[in-house]
Predicted model as a PDB file, atoms N, CA, C, CB and O in Angstrom, pLDDT in the B-factor column:
MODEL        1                                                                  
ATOM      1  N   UNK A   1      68.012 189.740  39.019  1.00 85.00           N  
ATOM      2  CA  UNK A   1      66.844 189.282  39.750  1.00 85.00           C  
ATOM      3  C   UNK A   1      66.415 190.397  40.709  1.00 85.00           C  
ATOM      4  CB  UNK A   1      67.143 187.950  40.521  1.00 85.00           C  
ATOM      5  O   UNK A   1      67.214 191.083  41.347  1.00 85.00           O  
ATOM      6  N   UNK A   2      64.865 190.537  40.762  1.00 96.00           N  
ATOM      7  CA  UNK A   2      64.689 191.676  41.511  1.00 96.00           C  
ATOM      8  C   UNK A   2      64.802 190.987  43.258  1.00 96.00           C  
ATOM      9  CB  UNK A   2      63.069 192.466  40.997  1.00 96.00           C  
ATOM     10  O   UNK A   2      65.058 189.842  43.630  1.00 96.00           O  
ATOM     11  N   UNK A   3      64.433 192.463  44.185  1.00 96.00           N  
ATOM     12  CA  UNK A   3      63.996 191.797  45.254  1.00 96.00           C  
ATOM     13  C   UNK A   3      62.767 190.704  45.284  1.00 96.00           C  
ATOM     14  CB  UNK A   3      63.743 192.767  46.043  1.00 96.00           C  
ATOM     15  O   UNK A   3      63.013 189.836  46.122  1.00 96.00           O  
ATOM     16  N   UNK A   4      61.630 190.516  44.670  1.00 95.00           N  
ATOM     17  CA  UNK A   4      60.393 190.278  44.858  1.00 95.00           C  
ATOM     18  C   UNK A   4      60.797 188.862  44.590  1.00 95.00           C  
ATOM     19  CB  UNK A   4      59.280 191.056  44.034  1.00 95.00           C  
ATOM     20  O   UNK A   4      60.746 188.016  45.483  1.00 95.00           O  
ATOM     21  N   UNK A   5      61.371 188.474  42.845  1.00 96.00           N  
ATOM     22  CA  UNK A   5      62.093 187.311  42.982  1.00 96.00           C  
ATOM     23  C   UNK A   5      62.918 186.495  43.878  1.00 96.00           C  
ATOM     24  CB  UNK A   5      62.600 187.403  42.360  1.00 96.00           C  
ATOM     25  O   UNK A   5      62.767 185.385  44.389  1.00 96.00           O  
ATOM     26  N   UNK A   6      63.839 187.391  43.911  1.00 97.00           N  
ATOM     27  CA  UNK A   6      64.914 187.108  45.392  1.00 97.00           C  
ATOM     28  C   UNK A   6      64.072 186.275  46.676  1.00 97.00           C  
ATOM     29  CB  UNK A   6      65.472 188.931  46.200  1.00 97.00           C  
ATOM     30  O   UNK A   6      64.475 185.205  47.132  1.00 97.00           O  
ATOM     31  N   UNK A   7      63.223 186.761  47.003  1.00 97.00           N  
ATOM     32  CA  UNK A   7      62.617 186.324  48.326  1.00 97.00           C  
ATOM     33  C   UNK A   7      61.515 185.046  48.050  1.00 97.00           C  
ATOM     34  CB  UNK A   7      61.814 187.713  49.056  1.00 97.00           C  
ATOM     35  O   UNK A   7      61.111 184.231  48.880  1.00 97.00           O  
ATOM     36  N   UNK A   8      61.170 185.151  46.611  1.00 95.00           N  
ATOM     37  CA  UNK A   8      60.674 184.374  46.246  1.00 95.00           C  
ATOM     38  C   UNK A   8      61.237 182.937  46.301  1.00 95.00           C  
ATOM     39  CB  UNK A   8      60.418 184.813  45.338  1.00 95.00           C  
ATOM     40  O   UNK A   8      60.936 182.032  47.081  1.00 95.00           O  
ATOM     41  N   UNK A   9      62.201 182.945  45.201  1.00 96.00           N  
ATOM     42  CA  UNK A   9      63.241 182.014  45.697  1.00 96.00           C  
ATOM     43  C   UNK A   9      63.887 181.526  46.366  1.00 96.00           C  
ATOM     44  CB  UNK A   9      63.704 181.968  45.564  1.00 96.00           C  
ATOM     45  O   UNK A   9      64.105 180.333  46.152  1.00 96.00           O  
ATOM     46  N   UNK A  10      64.463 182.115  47.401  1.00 97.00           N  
ATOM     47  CA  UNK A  10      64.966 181.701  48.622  1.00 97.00           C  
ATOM     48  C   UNK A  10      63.868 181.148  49.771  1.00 97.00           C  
ATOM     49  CB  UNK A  10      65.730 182.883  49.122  1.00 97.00           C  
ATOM     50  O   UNK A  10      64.237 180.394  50.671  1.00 97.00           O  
ATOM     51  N   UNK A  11      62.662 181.545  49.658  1.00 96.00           N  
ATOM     52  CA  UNK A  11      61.661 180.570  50.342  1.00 96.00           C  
ATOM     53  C   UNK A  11      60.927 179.595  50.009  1.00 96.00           C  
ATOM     54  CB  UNK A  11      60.910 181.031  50.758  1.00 96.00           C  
ATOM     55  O   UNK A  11      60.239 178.812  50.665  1.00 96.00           O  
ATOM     56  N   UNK A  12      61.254 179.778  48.326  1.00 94.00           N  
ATOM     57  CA  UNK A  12      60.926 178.384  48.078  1.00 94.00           C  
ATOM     58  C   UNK A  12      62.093 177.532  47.777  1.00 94.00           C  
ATOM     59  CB  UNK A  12      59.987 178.278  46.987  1.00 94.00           C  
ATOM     60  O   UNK A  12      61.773 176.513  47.165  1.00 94.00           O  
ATOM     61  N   UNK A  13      63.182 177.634  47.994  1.00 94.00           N  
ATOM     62  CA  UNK A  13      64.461 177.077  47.903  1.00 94.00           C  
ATOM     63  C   UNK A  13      64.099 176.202  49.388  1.00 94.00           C  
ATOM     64  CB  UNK A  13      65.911 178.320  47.818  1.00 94.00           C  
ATOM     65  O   UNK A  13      63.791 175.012  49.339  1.00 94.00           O  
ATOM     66  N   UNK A  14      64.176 176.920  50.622  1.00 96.00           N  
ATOM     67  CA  UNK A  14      64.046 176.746  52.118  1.00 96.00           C  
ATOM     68  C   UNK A  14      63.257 175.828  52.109  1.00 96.00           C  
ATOM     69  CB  UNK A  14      63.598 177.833  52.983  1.00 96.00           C  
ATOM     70  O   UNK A  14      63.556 174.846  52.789  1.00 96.00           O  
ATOM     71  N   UNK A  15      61.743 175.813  51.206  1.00 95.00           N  
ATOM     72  CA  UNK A  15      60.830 175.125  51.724  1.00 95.00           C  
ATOM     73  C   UNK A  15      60.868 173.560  51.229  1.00 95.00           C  
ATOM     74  CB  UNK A  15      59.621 175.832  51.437  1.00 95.00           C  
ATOM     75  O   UNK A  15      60.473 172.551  51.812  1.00 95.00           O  
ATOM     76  N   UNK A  16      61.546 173.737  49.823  1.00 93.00           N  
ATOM     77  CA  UNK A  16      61.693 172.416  49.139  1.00 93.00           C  
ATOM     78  C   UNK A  16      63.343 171.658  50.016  1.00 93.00           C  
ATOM     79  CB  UNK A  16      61.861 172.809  47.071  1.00 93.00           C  
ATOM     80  O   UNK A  16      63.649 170.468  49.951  1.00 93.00           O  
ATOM     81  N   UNK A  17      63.832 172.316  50.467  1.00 95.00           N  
ATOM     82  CA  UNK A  17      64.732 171.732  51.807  1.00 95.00           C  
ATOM     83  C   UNK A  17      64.180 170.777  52.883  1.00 95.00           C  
ATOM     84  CB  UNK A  17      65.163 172.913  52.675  1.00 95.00           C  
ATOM     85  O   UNK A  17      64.254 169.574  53.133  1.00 95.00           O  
ATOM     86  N   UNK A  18      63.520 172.006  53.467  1.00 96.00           N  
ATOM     87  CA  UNK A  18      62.743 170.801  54.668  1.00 96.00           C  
ATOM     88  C   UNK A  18      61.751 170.216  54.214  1.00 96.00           C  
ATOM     89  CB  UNK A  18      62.111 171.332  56.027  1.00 96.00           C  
ATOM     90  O   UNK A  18      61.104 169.623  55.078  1.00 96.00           O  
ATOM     91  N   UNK A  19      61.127 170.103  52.545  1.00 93.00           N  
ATOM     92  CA  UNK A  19      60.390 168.819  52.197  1.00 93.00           C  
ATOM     93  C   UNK A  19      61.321 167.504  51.711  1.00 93.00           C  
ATOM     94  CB  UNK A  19      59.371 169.197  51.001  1.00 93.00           C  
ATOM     95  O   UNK A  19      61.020 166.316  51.829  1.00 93.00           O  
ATOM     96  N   UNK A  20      62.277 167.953  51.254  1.00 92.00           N  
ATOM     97  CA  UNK A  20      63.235 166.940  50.549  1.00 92.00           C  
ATOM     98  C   UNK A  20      64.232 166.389  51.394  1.00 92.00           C  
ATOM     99  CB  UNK A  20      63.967 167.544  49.410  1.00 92.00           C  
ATOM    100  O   UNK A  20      64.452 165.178  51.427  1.00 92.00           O  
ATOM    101  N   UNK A  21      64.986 167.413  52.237  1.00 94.00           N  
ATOM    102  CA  UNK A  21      65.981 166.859  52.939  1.00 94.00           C  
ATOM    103  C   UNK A  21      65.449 166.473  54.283  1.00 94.00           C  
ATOM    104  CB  UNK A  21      67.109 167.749  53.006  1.00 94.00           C  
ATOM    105  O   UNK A  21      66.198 165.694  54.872  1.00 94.00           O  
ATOM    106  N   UNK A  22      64.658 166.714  54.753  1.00 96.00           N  
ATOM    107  CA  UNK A  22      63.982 166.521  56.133  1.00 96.00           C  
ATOM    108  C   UNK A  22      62.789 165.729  56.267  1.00 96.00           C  
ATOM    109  CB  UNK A  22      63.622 167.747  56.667  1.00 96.00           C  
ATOM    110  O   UNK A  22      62.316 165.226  57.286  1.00 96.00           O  
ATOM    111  N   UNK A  23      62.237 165.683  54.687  1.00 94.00           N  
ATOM    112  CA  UNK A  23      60.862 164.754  55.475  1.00 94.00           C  
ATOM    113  C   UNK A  23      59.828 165.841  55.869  1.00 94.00           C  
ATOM    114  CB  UNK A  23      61.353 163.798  57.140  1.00 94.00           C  
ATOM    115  O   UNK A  23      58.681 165.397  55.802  1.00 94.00           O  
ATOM    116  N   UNK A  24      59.893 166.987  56.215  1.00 95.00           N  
ATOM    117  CA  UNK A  24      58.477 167.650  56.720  1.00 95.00           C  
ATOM    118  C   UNK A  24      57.738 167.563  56.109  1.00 95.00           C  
ATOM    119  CB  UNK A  24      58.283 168.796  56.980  1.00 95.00           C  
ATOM    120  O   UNK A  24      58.011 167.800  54.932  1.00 95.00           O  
ATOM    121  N   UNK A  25      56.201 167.145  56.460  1.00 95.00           N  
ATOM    122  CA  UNK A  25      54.669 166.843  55.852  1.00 95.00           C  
ATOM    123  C   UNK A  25      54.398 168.289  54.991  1.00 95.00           C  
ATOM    124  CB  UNK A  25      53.283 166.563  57.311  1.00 95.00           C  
ATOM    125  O   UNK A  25      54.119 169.207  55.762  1.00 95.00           O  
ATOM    126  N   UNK A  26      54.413 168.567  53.984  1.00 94.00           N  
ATOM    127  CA  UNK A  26      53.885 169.763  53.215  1.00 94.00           C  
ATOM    128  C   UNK A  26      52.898 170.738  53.655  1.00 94.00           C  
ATOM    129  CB  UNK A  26      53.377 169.338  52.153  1.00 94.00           C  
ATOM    130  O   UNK A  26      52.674 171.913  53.363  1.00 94.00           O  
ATOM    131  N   UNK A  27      52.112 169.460  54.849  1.00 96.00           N  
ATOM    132  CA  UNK A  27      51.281 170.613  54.998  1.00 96.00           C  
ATOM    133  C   UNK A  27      51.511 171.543  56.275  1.00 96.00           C  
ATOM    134  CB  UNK A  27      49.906 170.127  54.997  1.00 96.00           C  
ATOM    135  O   UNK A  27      50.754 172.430  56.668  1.00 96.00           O  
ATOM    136  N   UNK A  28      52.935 171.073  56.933  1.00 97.00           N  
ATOM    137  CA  UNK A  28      53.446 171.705  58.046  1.00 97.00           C  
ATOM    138  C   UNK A  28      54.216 173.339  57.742  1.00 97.00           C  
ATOM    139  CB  UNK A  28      54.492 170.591  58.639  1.00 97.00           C  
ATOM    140  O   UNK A  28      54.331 174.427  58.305  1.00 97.00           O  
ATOM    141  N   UNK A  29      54.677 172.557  56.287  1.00 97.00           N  
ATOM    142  CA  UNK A  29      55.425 173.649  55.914  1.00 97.00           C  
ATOM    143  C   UNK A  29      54.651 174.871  55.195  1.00 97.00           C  
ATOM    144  CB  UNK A  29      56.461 173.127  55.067  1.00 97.00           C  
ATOM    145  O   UNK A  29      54.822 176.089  55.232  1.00 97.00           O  
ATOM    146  N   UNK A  30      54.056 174.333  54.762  1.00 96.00           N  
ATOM    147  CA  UNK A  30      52.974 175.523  53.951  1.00 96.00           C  
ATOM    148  C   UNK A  30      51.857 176.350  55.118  1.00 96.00           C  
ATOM    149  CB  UNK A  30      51.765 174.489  52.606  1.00 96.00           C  
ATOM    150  O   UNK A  30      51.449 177.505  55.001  1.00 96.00           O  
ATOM    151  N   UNK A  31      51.579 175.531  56.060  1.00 97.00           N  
ATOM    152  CA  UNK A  31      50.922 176.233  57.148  1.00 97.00           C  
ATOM    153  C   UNK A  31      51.687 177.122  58.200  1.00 97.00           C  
ATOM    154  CB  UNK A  31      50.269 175.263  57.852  1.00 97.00           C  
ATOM    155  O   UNK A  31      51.216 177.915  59.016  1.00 97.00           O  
ATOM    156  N   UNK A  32      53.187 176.724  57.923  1.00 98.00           N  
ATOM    157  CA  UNK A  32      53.877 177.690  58.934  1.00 98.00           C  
ATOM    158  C   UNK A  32      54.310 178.997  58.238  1.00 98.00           C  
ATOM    159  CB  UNK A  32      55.197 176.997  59.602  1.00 98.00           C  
ATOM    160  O   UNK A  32      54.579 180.011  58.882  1.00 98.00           O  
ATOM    161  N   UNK A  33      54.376 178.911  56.605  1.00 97.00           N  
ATOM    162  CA  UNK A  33      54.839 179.886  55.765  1.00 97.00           C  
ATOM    163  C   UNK A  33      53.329 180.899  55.980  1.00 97.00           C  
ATOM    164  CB  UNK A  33      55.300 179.211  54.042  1.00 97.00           C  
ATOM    165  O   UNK A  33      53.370 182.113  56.177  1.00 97.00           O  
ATOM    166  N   UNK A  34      52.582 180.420  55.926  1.00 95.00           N  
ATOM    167  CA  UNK A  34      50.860 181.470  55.989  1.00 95.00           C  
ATOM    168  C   UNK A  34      51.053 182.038  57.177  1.00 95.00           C  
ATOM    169  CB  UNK A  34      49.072 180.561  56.070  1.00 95.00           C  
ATOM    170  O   UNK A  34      51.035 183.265  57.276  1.00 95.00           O  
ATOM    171  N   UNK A  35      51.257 181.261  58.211  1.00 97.00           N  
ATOM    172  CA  UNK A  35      51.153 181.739  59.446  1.00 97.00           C  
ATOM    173  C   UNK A  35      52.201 182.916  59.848  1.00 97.00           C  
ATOM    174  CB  UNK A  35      51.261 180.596  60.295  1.00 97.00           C  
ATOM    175  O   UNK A  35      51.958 183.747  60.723  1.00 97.00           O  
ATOM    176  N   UNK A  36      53.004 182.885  59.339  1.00 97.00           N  
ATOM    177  CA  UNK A  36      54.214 183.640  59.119  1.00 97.00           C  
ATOM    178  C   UNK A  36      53.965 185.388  58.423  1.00 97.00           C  
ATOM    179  CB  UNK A  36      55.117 182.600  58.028  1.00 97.00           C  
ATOM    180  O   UNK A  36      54.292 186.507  58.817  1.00 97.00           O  
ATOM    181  N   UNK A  37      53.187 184.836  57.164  1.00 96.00           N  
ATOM    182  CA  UNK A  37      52.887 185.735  55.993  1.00 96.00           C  
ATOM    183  C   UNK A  37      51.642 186.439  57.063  1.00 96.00           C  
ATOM    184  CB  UNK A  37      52.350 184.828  54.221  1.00 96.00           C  
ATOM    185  O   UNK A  37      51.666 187.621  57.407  1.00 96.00           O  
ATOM    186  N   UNK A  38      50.634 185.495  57.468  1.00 95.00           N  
ATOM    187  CA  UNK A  38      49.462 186.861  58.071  1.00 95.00           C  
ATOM    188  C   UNK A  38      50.278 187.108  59.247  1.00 95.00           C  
ATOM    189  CB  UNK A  38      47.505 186.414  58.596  1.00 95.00           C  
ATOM    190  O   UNK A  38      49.561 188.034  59.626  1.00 95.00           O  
ATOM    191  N   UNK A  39      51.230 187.051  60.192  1.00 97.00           N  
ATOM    192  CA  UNK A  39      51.552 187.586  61.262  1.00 97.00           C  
ATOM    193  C   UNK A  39      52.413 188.931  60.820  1.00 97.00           C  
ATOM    194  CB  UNK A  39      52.246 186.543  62.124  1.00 97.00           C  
ATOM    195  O   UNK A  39      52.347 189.902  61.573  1.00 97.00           O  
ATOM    196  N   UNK A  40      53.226 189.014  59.609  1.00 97.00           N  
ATOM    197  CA  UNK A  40      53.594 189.953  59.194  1.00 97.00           C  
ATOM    198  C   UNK A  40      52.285 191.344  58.110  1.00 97.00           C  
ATOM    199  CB  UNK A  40      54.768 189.186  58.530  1.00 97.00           C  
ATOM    200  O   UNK A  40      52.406 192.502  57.709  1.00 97.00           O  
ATOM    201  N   UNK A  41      51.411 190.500  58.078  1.00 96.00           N  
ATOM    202  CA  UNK A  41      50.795 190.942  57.631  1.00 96.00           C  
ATOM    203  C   UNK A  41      50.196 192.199  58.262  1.00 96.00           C  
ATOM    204  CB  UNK A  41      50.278 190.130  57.334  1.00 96.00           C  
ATOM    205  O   UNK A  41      50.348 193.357  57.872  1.00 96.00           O  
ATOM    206  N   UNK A  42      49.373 191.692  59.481  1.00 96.00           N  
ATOM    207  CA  UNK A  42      49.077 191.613  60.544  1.00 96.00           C  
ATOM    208  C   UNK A  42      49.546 193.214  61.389  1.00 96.00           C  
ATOM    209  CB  UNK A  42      49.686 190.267  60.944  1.00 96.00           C  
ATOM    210  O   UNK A  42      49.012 194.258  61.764  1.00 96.00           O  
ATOM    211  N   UNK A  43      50.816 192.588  61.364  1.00 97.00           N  
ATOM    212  CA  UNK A  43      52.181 193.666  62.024  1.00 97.00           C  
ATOM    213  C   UNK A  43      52.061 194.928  61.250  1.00 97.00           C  
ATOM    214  CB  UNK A  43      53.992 193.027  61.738  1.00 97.00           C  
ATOM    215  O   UNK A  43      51.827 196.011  61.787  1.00 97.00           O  
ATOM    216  N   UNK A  44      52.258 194.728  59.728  1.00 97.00           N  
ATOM    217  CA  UNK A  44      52.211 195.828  59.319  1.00 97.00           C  
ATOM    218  C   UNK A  44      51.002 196.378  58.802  1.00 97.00           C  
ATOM    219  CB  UNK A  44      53.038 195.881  58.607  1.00 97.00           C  
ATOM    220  O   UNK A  44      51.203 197.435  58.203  1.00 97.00           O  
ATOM    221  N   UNK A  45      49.768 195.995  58.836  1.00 97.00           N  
ATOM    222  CA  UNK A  45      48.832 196.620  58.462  1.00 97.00           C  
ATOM    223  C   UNK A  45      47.686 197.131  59.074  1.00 97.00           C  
ATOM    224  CB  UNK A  45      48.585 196.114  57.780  1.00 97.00           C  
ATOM    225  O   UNK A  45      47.373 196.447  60.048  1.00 97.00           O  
ATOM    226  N   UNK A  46      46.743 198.330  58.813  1.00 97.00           N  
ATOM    227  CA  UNK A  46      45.867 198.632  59.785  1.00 97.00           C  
ATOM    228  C   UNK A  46      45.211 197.327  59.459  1.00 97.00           C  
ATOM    229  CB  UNK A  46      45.041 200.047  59.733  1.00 97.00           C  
ATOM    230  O   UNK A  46      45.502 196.436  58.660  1.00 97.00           O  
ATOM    231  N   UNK A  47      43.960 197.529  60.567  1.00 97.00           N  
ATOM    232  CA  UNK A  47      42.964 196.718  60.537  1.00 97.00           C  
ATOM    233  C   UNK A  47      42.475 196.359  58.682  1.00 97.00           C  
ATOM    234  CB  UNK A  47      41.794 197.520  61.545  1.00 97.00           C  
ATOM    235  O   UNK A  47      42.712 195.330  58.049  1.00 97.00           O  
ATOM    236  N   UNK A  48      41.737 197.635  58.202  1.00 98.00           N  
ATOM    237  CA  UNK A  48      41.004 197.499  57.192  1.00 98.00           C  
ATOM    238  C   UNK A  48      42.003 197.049  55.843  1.00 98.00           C  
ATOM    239  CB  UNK A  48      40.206 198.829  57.076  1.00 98.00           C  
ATOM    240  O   UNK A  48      41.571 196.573  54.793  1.00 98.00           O  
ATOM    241  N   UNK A  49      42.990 197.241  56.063  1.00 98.00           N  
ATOM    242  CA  UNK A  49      44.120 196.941  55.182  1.00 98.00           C  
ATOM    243  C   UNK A  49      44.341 195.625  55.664  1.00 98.00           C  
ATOM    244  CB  UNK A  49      45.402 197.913  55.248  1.00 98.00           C  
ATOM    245  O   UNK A  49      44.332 194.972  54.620  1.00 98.00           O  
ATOM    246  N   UNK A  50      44.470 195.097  56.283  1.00 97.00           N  
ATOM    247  CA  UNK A  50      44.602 193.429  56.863  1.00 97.00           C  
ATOM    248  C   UNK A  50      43.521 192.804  56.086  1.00 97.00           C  
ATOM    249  CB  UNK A  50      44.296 193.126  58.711  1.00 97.00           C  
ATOM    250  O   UNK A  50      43.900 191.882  55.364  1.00 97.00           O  
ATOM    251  N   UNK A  51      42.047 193.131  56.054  1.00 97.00           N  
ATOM    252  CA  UNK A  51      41.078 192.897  55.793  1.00 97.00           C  
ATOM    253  C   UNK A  51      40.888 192.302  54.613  1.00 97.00           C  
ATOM    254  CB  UNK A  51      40.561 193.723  55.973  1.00 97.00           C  
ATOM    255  O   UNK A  51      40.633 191.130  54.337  1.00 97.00           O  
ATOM    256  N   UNK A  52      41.074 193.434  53.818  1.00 97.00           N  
ATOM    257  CA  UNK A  52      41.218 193.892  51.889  1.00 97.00           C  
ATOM    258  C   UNK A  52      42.216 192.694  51.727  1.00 97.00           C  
ATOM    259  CB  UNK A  52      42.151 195.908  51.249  1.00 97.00           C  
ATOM    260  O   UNK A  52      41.927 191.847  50.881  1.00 97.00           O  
ATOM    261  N   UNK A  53      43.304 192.553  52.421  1.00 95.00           N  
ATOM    262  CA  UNK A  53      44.838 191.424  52.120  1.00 95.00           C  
ATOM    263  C   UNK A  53      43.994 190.342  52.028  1.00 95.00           C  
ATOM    264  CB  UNK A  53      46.295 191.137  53.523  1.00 95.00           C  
ATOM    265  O   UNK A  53      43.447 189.990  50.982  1.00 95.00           O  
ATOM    266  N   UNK A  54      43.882 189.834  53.045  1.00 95.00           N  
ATOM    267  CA  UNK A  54      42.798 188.188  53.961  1.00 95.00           C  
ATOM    268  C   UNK A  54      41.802 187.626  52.534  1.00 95.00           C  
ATOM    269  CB  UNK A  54      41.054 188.989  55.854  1.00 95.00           C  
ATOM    270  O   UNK A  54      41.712 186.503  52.040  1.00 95.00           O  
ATOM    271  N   UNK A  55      41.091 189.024  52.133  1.00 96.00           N  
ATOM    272  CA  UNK A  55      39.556 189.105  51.044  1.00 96.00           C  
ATOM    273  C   UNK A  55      40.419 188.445  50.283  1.00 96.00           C  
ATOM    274  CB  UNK A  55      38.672 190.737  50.289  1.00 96.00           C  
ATOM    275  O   UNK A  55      40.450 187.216  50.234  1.00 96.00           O  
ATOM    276  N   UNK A  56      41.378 189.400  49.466  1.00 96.00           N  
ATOM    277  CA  UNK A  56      41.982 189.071  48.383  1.00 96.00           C  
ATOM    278  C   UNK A  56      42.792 187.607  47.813  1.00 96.00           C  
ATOM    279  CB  UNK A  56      42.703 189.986  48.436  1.00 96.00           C  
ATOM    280  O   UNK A  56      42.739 186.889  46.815  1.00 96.00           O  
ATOM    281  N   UNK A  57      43.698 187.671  49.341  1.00 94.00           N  
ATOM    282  CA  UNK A  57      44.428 185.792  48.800  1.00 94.00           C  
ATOM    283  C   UNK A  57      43.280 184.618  49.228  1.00 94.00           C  
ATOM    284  CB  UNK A  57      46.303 185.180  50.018  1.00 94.00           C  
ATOM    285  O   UNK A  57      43.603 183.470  48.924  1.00 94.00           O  
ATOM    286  N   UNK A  58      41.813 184.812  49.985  1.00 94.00           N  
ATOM    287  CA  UNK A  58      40.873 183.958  49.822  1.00 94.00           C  
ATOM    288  C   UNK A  58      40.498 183.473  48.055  1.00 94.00           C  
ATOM    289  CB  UNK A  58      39.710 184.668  50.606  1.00 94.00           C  
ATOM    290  O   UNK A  58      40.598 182.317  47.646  1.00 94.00           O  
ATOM    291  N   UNK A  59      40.045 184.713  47.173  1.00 97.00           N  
ATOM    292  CA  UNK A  59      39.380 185.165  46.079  1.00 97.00           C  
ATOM    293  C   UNK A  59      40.237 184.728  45.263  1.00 97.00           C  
ATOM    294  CB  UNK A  59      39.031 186.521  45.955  1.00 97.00           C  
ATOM    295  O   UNK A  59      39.725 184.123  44.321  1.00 97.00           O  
ATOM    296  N   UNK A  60      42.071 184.835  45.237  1.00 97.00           N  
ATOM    297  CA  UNK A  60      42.742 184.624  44.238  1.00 97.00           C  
ATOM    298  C   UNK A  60      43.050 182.891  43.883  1.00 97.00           C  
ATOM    299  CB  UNK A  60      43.921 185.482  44.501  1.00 97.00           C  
ATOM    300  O   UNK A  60      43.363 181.994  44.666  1.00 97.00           O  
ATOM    301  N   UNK A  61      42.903 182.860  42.907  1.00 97.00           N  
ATOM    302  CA  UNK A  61      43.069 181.167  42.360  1.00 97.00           C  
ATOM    303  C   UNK A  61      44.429 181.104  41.972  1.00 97.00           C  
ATOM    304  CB  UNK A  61      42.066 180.636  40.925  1.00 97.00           C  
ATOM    305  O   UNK A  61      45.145 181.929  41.405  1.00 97.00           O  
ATOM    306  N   UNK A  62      44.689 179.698  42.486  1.00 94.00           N  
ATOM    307  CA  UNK A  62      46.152 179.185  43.064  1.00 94.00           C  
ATOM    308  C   UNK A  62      46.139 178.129  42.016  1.00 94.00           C  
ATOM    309  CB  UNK A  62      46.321 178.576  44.864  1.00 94.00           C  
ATOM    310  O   UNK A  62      45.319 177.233  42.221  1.00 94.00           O  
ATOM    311  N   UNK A  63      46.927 178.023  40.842  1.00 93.00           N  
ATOM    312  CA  UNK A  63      47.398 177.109  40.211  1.00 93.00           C  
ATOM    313  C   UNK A  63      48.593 175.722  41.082  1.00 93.00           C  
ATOM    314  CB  UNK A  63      47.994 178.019  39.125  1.00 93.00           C  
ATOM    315  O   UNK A  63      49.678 176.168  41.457  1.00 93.00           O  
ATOM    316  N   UNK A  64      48.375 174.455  41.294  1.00 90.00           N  
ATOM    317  CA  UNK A  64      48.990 173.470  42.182  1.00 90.00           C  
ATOM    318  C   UNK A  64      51.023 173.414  41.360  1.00 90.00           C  
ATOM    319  CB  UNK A  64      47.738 171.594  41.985  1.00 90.00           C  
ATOM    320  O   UNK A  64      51.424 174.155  40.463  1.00 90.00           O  
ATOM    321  N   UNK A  65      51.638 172.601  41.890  1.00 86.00           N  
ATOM    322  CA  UNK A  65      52.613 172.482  40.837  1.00 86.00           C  
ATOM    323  C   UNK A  65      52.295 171.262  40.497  1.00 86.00           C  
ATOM    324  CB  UNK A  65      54.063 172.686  41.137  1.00 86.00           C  
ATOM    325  O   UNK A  65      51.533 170.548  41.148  1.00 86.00           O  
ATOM    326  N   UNK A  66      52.931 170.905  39.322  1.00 81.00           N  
ATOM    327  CA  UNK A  66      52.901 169.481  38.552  1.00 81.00           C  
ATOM    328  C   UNK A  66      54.092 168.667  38.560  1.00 81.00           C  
ATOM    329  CB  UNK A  66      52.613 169.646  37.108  1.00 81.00           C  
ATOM    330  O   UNK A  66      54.791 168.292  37.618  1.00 81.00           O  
ATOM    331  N   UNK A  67      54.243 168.362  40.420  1.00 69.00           N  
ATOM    332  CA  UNK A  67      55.092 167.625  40.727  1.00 69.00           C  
ATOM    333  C   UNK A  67      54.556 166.517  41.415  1.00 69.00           C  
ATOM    334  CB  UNK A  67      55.960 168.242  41.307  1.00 69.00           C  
ATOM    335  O   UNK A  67      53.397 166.575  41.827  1.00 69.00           O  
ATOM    336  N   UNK A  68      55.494 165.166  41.654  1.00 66.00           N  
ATOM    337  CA  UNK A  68      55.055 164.279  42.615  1.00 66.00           C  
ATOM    338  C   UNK A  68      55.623 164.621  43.683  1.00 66.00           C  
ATOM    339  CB  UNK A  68      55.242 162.999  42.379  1.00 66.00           C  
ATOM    340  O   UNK A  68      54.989 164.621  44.738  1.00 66.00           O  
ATOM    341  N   UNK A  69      57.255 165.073  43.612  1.00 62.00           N  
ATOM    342  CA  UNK A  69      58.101 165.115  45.175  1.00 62.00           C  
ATOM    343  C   UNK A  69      58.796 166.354  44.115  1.00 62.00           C  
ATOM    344  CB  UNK A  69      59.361 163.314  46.042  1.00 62.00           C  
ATOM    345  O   UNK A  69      59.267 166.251  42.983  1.00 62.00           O  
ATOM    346  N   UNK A  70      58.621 167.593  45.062  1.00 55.00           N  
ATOM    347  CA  UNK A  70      59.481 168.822  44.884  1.00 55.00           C  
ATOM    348  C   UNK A  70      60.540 168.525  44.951  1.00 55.00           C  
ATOM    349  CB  UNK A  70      59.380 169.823  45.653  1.00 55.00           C  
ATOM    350  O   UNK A  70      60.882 167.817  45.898  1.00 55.00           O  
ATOM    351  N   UNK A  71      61.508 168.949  43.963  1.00 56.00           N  
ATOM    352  CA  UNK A  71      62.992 168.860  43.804  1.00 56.00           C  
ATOM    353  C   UNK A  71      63.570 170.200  43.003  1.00 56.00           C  
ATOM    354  CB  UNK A  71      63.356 167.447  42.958  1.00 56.00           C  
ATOM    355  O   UNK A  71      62.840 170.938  42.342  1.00 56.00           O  
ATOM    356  N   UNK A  72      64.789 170.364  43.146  1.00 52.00           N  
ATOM    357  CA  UNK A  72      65.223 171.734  42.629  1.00 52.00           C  
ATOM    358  C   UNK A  72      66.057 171.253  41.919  1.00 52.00           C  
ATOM    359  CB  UNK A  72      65.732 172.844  43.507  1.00 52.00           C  
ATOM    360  O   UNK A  72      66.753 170.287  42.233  1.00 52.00           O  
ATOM    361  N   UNK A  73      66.115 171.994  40.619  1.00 47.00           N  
ATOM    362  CA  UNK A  73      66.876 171.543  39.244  1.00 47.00           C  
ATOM    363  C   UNK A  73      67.601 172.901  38.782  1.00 47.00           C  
ATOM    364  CB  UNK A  73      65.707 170.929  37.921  1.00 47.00           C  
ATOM    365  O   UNK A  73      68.279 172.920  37.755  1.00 47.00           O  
TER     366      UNK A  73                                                      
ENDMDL                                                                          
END                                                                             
């Protein structure tokens, strides 16, 4: 497994945790993971490079999952 996977997984491992074992509202958790993602974003990028990032995950289409309640199998 690469890194890219790696981190992949382990935050969505984390996130289906505090939806499953905790009860957190999905949309707490998914708004704190963004908030997270542009603050690092943010951190590491100039301005115009922040910019181009922001444009891009607006523009990109997000397939949903085809679950009722996230669970890990």
């Amino acid at each position: 497994m690469d890194n890219q996977e790696k981190v992949y997984h382990d935050l969505f491992d984390h996130a289906l945790h505090l939806l499953n074992d905790h009860s957190i509202p999905v949309e707490l958790v998914a708004g704190t993971m963004m908030a997270i993602g542009q603050r690092l974003y943010k951190t590491h990028l100039d301005d115009e490079e922040y910019e181009r990032m922001i444009d891009f995950i607006i523009k990109t289409k997000v397939k949903p999952y085809k679950v009722e309640k996230l669970t890990i199998h």
